[in-house]
DRENTORKOL-3810 file (N, C-alpha, C; in nm, 4 decimals):
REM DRENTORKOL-3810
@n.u->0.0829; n.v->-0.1200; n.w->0.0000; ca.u->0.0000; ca.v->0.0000; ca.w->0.0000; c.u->0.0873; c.v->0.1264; c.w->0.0000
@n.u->0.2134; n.v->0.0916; n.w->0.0964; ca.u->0.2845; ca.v->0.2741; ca.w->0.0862; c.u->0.3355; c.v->0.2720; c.w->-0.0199
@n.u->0.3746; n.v->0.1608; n.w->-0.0986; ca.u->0.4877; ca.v->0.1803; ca.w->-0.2246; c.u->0.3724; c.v->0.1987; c.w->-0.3529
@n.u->0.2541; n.v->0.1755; n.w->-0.3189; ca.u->0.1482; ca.v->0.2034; ca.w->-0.4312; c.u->0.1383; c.v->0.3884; c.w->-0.4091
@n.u->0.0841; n.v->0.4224; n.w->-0.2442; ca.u->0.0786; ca.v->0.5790; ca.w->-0.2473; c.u->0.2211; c.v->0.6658; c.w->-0.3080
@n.u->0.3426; n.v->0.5622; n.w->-0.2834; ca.u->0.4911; ca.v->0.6649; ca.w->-0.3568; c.u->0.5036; c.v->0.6203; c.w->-0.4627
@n.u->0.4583; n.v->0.5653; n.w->-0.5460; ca.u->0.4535; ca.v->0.5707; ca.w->-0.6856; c.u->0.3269; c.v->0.6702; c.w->-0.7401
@n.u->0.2019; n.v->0.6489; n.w->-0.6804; ca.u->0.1072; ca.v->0.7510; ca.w->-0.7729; c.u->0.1671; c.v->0.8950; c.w->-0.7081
@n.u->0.2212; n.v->0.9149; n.w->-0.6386; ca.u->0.2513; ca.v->1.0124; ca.w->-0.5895; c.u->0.3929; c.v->1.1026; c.w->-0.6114
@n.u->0.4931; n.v->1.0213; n.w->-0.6605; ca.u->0.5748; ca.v->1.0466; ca.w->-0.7885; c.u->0.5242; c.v->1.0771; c.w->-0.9180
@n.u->0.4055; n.v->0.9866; n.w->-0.9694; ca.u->0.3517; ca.v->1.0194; ca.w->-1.0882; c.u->0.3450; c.v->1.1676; c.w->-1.1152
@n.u->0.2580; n.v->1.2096; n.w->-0.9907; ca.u->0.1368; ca.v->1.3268; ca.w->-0.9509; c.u->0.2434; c.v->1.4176; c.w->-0.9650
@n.u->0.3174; n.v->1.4074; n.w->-0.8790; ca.u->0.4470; ca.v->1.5455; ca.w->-0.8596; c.u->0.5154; c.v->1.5633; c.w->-1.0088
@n.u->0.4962; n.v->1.4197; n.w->-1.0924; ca.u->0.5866; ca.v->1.4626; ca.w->-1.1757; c.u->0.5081; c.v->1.5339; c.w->-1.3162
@n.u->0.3789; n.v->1.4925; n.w->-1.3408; ca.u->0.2688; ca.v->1.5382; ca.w->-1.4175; c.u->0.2804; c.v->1.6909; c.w->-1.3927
@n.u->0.3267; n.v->1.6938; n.w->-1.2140; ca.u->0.2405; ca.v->1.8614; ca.w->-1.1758; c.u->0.3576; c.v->1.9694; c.w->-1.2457
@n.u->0.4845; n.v->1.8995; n.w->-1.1866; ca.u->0.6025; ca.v->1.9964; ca.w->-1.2650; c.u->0.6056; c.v->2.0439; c.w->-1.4028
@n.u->0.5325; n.v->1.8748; n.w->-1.4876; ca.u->0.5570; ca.v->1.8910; ca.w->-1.6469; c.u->0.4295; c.v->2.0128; c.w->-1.6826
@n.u->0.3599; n.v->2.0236; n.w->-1.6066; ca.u->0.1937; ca.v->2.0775; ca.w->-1.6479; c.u->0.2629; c.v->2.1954; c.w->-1.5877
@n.u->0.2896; n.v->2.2628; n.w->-1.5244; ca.u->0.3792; ca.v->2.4239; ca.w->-1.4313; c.u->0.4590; c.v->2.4364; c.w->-1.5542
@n.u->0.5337; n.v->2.3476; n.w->-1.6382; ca.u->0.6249; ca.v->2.4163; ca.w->-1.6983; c.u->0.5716; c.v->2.4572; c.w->-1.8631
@n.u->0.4786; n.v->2.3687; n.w->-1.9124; ca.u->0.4185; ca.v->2.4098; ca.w->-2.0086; c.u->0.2984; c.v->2.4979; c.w->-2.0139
@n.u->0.2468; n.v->2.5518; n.w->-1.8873; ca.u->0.1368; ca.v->2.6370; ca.w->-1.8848; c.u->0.2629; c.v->2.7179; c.w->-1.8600
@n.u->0.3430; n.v->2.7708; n.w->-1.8235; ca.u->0.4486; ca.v->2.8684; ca.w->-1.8272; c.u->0.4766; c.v->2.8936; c.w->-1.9193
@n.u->0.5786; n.v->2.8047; n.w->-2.0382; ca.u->0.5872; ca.v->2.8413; ca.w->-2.2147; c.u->0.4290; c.v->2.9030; c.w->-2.2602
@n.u->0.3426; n.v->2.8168; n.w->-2.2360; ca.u->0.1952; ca.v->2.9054; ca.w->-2.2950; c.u->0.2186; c.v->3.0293; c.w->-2.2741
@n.u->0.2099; n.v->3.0484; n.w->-2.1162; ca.u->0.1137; ca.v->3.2114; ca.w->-2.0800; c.u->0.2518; c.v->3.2755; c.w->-2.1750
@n.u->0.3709; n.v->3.2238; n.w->-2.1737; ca.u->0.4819; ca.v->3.3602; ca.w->-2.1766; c.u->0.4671; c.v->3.4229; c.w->-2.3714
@n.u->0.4339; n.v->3.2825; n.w->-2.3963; ca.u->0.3801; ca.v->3.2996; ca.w->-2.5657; c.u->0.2813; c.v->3.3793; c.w->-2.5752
@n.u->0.1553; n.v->3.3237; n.w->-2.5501; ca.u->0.0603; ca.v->3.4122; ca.w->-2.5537; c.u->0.0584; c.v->3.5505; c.w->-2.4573
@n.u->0.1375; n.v->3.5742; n.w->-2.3994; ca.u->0.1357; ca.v->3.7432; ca.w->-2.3658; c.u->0.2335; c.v->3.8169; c.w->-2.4191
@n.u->0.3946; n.v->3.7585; n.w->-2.4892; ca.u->0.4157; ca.v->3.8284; ca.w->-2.6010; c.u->0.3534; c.v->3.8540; c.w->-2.7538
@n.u->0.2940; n.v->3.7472; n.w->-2.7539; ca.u->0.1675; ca.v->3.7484; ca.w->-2.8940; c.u->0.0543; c.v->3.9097; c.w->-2.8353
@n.u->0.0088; n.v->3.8716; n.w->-2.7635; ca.u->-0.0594; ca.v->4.0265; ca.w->-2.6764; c.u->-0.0371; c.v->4.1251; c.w->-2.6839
@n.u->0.0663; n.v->4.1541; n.w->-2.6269; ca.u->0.1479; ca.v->4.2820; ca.w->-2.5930; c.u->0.1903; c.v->4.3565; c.w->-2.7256
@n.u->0.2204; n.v->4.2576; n.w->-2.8647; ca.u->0.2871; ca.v->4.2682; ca.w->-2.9711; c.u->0.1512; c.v->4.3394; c.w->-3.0678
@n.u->0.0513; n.v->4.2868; n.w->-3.0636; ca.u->-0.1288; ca.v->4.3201; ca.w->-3.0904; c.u->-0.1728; c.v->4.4261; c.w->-3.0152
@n.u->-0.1799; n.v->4.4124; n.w->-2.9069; ca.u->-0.2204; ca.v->4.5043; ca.w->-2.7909; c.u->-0.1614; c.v->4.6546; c.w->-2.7951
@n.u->-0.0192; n.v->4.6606; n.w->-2.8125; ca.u->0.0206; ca.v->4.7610; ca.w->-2.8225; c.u->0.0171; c.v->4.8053; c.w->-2.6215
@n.u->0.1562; n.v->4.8769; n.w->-2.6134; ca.u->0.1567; ca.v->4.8890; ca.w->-2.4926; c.u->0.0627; c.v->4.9501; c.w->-2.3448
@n.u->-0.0067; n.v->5.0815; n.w->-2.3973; ca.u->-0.0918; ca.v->5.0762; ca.w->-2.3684; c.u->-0.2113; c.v->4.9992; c.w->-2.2766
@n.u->-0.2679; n.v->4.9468; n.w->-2.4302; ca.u->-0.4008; ca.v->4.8418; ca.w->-2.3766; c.u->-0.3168; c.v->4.7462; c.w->-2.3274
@n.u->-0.2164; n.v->4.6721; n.w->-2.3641; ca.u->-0.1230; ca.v->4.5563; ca.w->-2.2666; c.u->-0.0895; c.v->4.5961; c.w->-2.1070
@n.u->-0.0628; n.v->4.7195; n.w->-2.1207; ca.u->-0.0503; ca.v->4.8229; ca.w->-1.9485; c.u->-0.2061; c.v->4.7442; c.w->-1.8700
@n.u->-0.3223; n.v->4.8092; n.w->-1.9445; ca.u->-0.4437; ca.v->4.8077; ca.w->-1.8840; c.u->-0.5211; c.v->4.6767; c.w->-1.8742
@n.u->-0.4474; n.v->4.5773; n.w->-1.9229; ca.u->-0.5209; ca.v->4.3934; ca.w->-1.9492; c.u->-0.3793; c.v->4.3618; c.w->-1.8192
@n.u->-0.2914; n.v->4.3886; n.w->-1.7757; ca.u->-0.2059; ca.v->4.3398; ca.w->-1.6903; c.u->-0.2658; c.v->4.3598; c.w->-1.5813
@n.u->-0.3058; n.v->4.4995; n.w->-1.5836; ca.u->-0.3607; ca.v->4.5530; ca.w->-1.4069; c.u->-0.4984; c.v->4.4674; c.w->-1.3988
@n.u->-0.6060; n.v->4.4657; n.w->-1.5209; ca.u->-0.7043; ca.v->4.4029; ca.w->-1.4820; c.u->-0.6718; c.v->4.2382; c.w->-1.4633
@n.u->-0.5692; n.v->4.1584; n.w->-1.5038; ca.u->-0.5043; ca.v->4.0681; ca.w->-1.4543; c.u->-0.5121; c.v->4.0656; c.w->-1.3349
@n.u->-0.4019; n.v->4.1821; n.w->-1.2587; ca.u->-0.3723; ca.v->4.1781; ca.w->-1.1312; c.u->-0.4805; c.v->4.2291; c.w->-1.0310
@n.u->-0.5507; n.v->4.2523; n.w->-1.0753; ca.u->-0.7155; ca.v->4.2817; ca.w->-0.9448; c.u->-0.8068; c.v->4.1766; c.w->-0.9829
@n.u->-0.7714; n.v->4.1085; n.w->-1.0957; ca.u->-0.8643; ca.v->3.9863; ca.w->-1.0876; c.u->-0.7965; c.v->3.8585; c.w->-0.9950
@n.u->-0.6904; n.v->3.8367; n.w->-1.0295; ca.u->-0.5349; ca.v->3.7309; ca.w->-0.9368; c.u->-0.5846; c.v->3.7259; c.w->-0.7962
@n.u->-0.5402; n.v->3.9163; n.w->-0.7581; ca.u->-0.5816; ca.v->3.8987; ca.w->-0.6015; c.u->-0.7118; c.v->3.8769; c.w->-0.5563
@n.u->-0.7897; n.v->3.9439; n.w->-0.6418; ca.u->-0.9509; ca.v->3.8691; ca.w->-0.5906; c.u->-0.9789; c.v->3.7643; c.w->-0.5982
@n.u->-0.9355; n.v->3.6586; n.w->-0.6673; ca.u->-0.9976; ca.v->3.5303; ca.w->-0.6886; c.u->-0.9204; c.v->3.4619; c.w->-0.5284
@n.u->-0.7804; n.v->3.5598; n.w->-0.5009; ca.u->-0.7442; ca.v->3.4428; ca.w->-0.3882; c.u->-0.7857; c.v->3.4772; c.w->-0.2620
@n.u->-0.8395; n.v->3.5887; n.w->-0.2521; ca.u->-0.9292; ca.v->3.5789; ca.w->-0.1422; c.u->-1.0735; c.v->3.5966; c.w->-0.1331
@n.u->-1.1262; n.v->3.5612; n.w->-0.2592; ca.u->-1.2741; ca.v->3.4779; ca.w->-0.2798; c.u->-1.2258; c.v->3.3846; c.w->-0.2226
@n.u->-1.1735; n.v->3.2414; n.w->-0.2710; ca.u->-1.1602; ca.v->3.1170; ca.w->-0.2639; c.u->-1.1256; c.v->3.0610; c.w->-0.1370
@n.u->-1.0579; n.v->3.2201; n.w->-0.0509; ca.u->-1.0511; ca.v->3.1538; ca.w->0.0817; c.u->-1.0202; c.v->3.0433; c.w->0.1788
@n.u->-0.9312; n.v->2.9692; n.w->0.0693; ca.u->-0.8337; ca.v->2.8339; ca.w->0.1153; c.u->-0.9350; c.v->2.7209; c.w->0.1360
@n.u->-0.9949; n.v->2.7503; n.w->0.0795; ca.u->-1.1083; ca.v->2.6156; ca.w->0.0906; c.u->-1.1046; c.v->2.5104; c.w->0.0348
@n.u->-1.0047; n.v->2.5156; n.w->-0.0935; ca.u->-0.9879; ca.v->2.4484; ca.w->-0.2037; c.u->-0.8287; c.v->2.3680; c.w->-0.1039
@n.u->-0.7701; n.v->2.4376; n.w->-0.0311; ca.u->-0.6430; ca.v->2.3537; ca.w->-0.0084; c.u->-0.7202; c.v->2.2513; c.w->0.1297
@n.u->-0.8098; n.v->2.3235; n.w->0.1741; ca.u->-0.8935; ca.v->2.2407; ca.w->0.2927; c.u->-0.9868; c.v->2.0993; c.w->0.2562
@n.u->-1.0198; n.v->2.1031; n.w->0.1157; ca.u->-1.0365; ca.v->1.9492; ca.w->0.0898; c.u->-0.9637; c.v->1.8923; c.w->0.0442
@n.u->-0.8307; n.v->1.9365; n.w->0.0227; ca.u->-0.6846; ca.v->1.8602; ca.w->-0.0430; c.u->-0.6913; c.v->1.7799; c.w->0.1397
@n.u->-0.6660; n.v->1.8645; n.w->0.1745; ca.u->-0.5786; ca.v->1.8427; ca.w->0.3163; c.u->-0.7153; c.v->1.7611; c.w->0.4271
@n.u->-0.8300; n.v->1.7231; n.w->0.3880; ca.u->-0.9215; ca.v->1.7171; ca.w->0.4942; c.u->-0.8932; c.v->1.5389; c.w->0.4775
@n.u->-0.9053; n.v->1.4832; n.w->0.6076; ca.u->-0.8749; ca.v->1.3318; ca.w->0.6280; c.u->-0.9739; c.v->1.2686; c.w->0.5850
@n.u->-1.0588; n.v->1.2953; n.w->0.5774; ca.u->-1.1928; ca.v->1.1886; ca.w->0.5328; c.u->-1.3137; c.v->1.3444; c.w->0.4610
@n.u->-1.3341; n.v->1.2788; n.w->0.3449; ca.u->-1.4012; ca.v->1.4592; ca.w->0.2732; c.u->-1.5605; c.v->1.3481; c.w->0.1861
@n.u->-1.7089; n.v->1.3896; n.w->0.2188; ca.u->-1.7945; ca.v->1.2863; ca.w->0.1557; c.u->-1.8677; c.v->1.3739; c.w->0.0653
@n.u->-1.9507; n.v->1.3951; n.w->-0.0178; ca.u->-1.9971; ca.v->1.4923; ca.w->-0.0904; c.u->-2.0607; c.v->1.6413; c.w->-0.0325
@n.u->-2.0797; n.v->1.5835; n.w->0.0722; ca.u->-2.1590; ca.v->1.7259; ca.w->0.1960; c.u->-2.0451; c.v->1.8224; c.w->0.2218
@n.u->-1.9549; n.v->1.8022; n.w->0.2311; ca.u->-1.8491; ca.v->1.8735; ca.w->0.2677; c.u->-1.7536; c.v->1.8999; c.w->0.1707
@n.u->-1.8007; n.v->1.8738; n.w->0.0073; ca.u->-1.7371; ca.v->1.9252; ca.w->-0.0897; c.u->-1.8447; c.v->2.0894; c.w->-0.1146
@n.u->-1.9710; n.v->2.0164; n.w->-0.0952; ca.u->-2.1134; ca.v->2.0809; ca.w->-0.1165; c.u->-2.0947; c.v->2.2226; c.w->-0.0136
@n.u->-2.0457; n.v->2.1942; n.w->0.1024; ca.u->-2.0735; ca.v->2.3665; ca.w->0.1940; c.u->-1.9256; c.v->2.3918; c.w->0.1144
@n.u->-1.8276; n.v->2.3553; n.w->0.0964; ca.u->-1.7053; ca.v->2.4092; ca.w->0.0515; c.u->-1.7391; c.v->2.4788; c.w->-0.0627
@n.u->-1.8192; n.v->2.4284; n.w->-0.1775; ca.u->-1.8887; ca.v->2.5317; ca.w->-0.2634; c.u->-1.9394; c.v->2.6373; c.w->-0.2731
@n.u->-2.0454; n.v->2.5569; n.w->-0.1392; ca.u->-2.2127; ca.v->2.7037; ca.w->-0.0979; c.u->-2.0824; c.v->2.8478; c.w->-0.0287
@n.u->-1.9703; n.v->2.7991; n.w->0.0040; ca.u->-1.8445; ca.v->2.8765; ca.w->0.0703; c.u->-1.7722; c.v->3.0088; c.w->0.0060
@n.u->-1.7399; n.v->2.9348; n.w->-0.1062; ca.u->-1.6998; ca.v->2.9887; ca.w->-0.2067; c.u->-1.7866; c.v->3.0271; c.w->-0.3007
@n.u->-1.8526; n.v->3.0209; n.w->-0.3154; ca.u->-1.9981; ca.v->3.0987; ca.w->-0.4092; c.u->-2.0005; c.v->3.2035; c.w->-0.3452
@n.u->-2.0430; n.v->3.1957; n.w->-0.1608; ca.u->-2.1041; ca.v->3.3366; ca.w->-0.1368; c.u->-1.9722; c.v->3.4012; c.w->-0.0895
@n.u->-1.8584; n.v->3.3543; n.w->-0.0802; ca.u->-1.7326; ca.v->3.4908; ca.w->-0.0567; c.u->-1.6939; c.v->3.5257; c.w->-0.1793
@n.u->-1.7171; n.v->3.4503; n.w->-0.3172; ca.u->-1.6564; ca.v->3.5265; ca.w->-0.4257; c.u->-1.7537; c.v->3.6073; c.w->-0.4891
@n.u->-1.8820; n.v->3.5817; n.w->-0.4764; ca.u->-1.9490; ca.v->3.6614; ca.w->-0.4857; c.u->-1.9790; c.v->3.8110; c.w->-0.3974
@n.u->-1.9028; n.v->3.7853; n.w->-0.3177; ca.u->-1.8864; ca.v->3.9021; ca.w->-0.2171; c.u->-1.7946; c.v->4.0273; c.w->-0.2380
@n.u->-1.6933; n.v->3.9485; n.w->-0.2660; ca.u->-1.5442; ca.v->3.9445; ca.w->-0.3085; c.u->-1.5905; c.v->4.0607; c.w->-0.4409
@n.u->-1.6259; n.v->3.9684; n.w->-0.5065; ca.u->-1.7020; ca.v->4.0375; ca.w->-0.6585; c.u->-1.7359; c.v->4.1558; c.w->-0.6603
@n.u->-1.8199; n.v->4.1793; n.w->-0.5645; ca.u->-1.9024; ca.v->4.2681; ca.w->-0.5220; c.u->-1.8164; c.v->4.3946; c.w->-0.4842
@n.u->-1.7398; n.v->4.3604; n.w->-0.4110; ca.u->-1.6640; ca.v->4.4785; ca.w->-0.3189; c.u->-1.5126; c.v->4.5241; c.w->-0.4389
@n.u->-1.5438; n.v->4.4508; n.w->-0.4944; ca.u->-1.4102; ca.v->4.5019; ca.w->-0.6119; c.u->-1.5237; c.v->4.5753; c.w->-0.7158
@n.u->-1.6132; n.v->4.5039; n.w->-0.7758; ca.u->-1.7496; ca.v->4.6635; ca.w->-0.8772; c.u->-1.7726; c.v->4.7676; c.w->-0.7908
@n.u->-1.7770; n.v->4.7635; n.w->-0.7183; ca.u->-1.7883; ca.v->4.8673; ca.w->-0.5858; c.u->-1.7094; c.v->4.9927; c.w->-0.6300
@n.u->-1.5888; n.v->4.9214; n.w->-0.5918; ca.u->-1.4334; ca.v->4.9794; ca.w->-0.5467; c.u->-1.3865; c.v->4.9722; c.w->-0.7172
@n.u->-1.4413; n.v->5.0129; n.w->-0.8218; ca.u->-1.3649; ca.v->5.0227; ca.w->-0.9243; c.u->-1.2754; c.v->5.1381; c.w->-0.9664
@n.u->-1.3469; n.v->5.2483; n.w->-0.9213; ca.u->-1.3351; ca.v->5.3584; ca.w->-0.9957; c.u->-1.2132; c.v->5.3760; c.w->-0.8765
@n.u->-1.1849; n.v->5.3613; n.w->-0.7528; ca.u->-1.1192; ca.v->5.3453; ca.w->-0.6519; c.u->-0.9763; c.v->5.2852; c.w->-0.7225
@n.u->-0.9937; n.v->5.1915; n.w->-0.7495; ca.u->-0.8970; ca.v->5.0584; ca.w->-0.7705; c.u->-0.8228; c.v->5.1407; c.w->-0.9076
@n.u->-0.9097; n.v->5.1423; n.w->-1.0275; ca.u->-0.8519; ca.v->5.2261; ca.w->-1.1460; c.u->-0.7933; c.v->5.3444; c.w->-1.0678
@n.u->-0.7882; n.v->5.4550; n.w->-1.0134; ca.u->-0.7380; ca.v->5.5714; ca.w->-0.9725; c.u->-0.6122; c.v->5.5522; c.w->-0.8891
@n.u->-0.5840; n.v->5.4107; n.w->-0.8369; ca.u->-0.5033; ca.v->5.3881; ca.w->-0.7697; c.u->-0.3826; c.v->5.2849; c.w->-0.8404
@n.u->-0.3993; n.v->5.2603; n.w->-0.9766; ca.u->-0.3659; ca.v->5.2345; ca.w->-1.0446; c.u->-0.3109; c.v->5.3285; c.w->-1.1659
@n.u->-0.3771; n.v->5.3723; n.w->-1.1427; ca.u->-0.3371; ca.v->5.5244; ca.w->-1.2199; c.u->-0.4095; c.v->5.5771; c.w->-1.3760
@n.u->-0.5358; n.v->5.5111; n.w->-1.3385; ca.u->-0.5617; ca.v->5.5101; ca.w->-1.4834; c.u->-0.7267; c.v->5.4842; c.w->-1.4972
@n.u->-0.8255; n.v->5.5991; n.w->-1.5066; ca.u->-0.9455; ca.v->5.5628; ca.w->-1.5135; c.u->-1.0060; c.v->5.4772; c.w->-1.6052
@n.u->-0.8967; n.v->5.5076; n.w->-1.7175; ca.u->-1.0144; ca.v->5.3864; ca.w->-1.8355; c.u->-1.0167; c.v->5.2345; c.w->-1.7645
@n.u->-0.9615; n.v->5.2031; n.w->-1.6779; ca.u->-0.9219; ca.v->5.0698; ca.w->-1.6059; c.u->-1.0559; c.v->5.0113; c.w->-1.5117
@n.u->-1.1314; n.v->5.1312; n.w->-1.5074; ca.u->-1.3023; ca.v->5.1148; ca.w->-1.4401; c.u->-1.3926; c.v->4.9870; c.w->-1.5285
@n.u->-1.4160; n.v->4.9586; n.w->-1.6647; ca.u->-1.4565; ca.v->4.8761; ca.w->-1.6867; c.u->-1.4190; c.v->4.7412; c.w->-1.7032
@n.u->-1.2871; n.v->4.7342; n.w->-1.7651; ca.u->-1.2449; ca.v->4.6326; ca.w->-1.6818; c.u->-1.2047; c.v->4.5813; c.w->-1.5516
@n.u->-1.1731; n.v->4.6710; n.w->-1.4432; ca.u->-1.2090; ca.v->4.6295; ca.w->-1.3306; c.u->-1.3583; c.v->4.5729; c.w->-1.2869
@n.u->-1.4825; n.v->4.6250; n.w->-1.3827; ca.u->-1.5915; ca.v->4.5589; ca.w->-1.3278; c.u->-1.6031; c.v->4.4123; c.w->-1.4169
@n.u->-1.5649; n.v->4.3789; n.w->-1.5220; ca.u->-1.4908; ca.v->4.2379; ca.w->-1.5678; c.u->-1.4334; c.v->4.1881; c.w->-1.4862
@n.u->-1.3323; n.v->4.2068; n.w->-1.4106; ca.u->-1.2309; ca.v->4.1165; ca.w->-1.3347; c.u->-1.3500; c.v->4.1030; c.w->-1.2447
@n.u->-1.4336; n.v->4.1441; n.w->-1.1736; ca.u->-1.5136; ca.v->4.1610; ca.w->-1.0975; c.u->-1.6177; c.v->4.0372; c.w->-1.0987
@n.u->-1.6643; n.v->4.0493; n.w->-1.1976; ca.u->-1.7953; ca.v->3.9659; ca.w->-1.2632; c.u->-1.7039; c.v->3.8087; c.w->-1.2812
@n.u->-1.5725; n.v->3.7931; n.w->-1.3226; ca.u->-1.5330; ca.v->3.6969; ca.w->-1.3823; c.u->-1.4934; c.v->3.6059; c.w->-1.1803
@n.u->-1.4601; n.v->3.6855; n.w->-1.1219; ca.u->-1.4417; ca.v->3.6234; ca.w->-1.0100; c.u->-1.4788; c.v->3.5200; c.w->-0.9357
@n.u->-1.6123; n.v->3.5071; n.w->-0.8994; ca.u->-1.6995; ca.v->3.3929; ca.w->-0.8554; c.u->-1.6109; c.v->3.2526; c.w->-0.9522
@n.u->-1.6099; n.v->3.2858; n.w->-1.0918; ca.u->-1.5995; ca.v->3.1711; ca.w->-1.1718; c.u->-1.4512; c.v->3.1244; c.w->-1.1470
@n.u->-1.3575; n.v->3.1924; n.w->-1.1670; ca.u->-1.2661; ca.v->3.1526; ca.w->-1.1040; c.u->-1.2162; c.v->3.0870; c.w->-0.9714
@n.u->-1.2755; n.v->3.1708; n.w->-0.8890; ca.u->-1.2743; ca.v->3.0922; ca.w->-0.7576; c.u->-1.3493; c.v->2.9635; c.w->-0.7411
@n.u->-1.4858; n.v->2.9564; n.w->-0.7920; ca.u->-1.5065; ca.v->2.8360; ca.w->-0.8207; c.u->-1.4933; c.v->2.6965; c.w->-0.8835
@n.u->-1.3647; n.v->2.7503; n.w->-0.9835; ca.u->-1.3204; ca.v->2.6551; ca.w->-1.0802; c.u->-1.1625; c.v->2.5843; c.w->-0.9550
@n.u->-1.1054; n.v->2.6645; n.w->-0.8616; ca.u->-1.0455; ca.v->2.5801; ca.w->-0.7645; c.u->-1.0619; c.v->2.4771; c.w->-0.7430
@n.u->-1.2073; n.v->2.4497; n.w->-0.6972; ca.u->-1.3050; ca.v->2.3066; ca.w->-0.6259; c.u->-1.2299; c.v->2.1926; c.w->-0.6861
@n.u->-1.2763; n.v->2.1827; n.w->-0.8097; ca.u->-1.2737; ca.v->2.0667; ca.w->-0.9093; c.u->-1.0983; c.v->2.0412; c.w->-0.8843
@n.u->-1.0515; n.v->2.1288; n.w->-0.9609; ca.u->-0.8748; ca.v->2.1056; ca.w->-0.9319; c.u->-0.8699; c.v->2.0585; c.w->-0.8343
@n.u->-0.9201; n.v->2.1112; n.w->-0.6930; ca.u->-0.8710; ca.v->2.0600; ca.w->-0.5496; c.u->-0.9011; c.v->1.9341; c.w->-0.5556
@n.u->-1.0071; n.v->1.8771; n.w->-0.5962; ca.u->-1.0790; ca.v->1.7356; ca.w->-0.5709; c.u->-0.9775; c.v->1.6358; c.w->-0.6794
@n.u->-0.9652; n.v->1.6828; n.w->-0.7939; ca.u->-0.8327; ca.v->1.5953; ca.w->-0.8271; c.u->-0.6661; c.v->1.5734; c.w->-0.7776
@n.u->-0.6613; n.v->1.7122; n.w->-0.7263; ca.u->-0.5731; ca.v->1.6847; ca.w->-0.6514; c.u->-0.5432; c.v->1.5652; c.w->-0.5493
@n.u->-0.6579; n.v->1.6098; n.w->-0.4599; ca.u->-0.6455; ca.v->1.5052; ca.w->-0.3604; c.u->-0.6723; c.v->1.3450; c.w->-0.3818
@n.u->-0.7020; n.v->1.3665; n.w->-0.5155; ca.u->-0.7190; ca.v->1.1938; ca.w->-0.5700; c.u->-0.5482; c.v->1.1619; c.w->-0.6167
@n.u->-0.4461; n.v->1.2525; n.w->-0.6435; ca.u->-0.3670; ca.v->1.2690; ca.w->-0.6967; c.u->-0.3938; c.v->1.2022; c.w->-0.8795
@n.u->-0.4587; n.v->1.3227; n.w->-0.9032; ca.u->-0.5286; ca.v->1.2400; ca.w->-1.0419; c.u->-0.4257; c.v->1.4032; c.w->-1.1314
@n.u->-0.3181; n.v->1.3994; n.w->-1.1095; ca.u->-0.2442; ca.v->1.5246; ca.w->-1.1774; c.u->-0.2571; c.v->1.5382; c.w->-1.2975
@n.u->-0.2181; n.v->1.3894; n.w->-1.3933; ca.u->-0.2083; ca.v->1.3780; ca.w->-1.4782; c.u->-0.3450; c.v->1.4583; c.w->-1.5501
@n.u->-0.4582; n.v->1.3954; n.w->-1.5249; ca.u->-0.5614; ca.v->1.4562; ca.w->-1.6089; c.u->-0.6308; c.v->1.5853; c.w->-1.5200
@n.u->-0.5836; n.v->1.6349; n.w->-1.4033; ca.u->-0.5547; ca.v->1.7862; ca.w->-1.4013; c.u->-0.5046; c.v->1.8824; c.w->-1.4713
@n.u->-0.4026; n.v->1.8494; n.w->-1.5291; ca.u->-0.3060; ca.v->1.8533; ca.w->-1.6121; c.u->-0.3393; c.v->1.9050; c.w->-1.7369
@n.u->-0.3957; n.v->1.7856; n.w->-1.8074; ca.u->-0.4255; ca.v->1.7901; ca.w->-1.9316; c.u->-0.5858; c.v->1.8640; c.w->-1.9519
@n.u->-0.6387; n.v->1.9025; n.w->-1.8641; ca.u->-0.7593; ca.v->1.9580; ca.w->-1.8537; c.u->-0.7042; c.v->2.1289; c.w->-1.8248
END
């Protein structure tokens, strides 16, 4: 049984590195493809709405997603409030960043940054909710088709 958990568990680590290093070549491709289209500018103003969407999604999600990695025994009820969890803080979350746009753009330095801040806004919930699923393969150590998904 332990030499079955350190083998899928070598697998997992090693899927997770290969999957970190090719979503890395992606993003770095596709955001010089961007930036090159985009023109610096609008590439300035898709980075920041990047970065207020990044930090919102990680404290929507509220570690909930590493709490069914890590929970000793997890049955569908307790994937289920981990959801109802994260629904209503990223939706909260959501909330208090459309709020705080015109705030967030000005402090950024740049008003046209108001509508996409209410994008990063709206897109939030979904993100934070797309954690769940990852977490739940995780903890199966199912990397591989984490991975490839």
């Amino acid at each position: 049984m332990t030499d079955h958990l350190a083998r899928r568990s070598a697998q997992a680590l090693s899927w997770s590195w290969a999957g970190a290093g090719v979503r890395a070549l992606l993003q770095f491709a596709v955001q010089v493809v961007l930036a090159r289209l985009l023109g610096p500018d609008a590439w300035g103003q898709a980075a920041a709405a990047l970065l207020v969407l990044g930090l919102a999604a990680l404290v929507a999600e509220g570690g909930l997603a590493s709490a069914l990695v890590q929970r000793e025994a997890l049955d569908a009820h307790d994937a289920g409030v981990a959801a109802g969890w994260v629904l209503l803080l990223s939706v909260g979350v959501g909330a208090v960043v459309a709020l705080a746009a015109t705030p967030i753009a000005a402090a950024l330095g740049d008003a046209r940054l108001v509508p996409l801040v209410w994008a990063a806004a709206a897109i939030v919930p979904l993100q934070a909710l797309s954690t769940l699923p990852a977490a739940l393969l995780q903890r199966q150590l199912r990397a591989r088709r984490l991975q490839l998904i």
